[in-house]
C-alpha positions, 0 to 999 in steps of 0.5 A: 074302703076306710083306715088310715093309709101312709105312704112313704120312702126308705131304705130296709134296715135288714132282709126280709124275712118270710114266714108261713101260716099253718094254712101255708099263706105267706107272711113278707116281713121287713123294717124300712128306715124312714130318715129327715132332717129336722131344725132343732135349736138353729140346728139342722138334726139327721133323724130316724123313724123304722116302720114296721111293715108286712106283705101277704099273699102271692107278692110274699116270695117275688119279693121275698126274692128281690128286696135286701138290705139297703135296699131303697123302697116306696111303700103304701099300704094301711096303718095297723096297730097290733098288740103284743108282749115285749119279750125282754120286760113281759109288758102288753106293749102296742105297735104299729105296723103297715100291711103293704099294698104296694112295694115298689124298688127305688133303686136296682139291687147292687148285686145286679140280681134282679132282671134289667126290667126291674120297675124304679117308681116314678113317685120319688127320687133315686137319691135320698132327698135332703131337707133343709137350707137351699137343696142344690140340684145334683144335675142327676135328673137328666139319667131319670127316665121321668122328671121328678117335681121339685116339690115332690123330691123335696118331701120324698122321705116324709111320712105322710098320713091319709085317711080315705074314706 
């Protein structure tokens, strides 16, 4: 298998939204805000990246029915770059979307919807880790039924790129 995967963490910015082929497959979409903090000019600055990101197959109406708004995710999945038409100026543009292998829920839904046995991902902290000057432990890792390692929780909502073979 080759392509160039990511994995990454954040929040959705909106529901998902669920639409089906003409051949009834269905199609999970849904926008995942990716934040970090970056020093500019001495300054540390909050900062923003939205990943597009898609679901197909049998998943589509399991998590069509679980994820909302705000809801904390970790998505892994393939980079894919698409083509289209932007609607408001009518130019050939090109984005890049992810076709989501895996979606796991970082945090249960706050309506308490979903069953109790709702999976928390184990691959990176339940409150949004903060980059920056010294990261002060806020003693929450005790209510985790895993022990998240420093470095990993550090660089939990980083975009990180692979490329497998």
């Amino acid at each position: 298998m080759s392509g160039l995967y990511v994995h990454f963490s954040g929040n959705l910015g909106a529901d998902p939204e669920t639409r089906y082929t003409p051949d009834g497959k269905g199609i999970l979409s849904f926008r995942v805000a990716v934040n970090s903090r970056r020093q500019v000019e001495g300054e540390w600055v909050d900062h923003t990246d939205w990943v597009r990101c898609r679901v197909l197959g049998g998943r589509v109406e399991s998590l069509g029915n679980i994820l909302t708004k705000g809801m904390r995710v970790y998505v892994r999945g393939r980079l894919e770059t698409t083509a289209y038409i932007n609607k408001r100026t009518g130019d050939p543009e090109v984005g890049r979307d992810v076709l989501a292998d895996d979606v796991d829920f970082l945090q249960r839904r706050e309506d308490n919807a979903a069953p109790a046995s709702t999976p928390v991902a184990a691959a990176a902290p339940s409150a949004p880790a903060r980059r920056g000057p010294a990261r002060q432990d806020d003693g929450d890792d005790d209510e985790l039924p895993f022990r998240v390692p420093r470095a990993l929780s550090d660089r939990a909502d980083s975009v990180l790129l692979c490329g497998l073979p």
